[in-house]
C-alpha positions as CSV (number, residue, x, y, z in Angstrom):
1,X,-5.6,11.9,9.3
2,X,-5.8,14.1,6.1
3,X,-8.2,14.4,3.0
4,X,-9.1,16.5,0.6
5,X,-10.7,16.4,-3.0
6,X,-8.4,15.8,-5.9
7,X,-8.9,14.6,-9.2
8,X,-6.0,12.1,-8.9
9,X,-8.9,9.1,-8.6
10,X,-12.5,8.5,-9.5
11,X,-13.1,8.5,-5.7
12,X,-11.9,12.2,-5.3
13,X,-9.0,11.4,-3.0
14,X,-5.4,11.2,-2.7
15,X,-3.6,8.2,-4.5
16,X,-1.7,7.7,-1.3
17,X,-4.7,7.0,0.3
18,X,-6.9,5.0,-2.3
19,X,-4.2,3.6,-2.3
20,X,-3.3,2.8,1.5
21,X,-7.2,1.6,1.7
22,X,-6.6,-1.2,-0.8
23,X,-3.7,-2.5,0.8
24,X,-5.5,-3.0,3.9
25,X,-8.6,-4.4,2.2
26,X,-6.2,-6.9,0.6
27,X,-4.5,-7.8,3.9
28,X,-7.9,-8.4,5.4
29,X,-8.6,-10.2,2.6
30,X,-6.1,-12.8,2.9
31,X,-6.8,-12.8,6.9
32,X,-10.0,-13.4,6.4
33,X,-9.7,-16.7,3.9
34,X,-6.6,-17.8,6.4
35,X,-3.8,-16.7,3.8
36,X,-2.3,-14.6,6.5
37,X,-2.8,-17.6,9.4
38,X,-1.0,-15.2,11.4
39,X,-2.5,-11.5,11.1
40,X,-5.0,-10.0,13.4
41,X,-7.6,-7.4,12.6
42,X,-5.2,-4.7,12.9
43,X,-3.2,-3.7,10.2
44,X,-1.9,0.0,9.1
45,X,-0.8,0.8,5.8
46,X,1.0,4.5,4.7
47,X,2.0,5.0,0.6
48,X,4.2,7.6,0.2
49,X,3.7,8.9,-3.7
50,X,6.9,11.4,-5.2
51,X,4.8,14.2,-7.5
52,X,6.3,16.4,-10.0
53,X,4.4,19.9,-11.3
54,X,3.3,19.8,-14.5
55,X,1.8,23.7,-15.2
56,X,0.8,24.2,-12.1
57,X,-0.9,20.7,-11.7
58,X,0.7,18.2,-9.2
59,X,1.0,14.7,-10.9
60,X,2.2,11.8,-9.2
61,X,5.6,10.5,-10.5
62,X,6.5,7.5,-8.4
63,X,5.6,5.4,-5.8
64,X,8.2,6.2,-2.9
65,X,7.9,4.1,0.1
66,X,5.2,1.5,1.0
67,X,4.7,0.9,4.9
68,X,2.7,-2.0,6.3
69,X,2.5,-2.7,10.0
70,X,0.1,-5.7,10.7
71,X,-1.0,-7.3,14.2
72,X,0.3,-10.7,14.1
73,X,0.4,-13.8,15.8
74,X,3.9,-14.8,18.0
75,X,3.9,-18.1,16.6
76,X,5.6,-16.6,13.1
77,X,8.7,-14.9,12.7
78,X,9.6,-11.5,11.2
79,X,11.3,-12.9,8.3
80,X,8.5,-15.2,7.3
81,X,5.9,-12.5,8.2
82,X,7.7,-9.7,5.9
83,X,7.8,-12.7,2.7
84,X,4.6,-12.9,3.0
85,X,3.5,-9.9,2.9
86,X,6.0,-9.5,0.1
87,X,4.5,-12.8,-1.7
88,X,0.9,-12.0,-1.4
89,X,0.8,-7.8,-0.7
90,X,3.1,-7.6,-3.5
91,X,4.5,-4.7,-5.2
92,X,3.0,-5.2,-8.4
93,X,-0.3,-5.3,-6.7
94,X,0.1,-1.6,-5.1
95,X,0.8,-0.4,-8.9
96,X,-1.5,-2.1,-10.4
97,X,-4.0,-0.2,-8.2
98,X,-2.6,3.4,-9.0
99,X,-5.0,5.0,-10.8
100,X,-2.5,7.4,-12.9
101,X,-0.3,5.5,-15.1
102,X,3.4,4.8,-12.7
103,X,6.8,4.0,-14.1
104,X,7.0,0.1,-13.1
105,X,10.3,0.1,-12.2
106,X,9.6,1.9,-9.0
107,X,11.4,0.5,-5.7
108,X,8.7,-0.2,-3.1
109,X,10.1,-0.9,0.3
110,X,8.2,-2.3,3.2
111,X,9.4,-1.8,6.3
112,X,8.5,-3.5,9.4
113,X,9.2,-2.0,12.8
């Protein structure tokens, strides 16, 4: 675990990780009103974010990679487990949370292990 202060969000911390928090939020979200039958309370999320200098300043470019690893129940299969998580932890949704303005035709993967 890492932190530090950065202007890069009004909450003073790394995109990557505002923006990790929110995923989670979200999946709990859906676990909670039984969206996500099939997750259990642990989930992990890691946002991988490209950044480019700009006069010394770092500035995120690009969303890189997207991870998500959730607990789930046997009774669902990884391919119907990774379309849902596509259909309702969607890509859109992870840039619509970046606080600095992303190109939107980033590639997101999610990758499930």
């Amino acid at each position: 675990m890492f932190g530090y202060a950065t202007d890069e969000t009004d909450e003073c911390m790394p995109l990557t990780v505002v923006l990790a928090h929110a995923l989670n939020r979200r999946i709990s979200e859906l676990r909670k009103t039984g969206a996500l039958w099939w997750a259990r309370p642990d989930s992990k999320t890691q946002v991988t974010i490209e950044y480019a200098s700009d006069h010394g300043a770092m500035v995120p470019r690009t969303v890189h990679s997207v991870v998500v690893s959730v607990q789930h129940s046997p009774d669902i299969s990884l391919d119907k487990l990774r379309q849902e998580v596509m259909d309702k932890v969607s890509e859109m949704q992870v840039l619509n949370m970046a606080a600095a303005p992303l190109p939107s035709s980033n590639i997101i993967r999610l990758r499930f292990r």
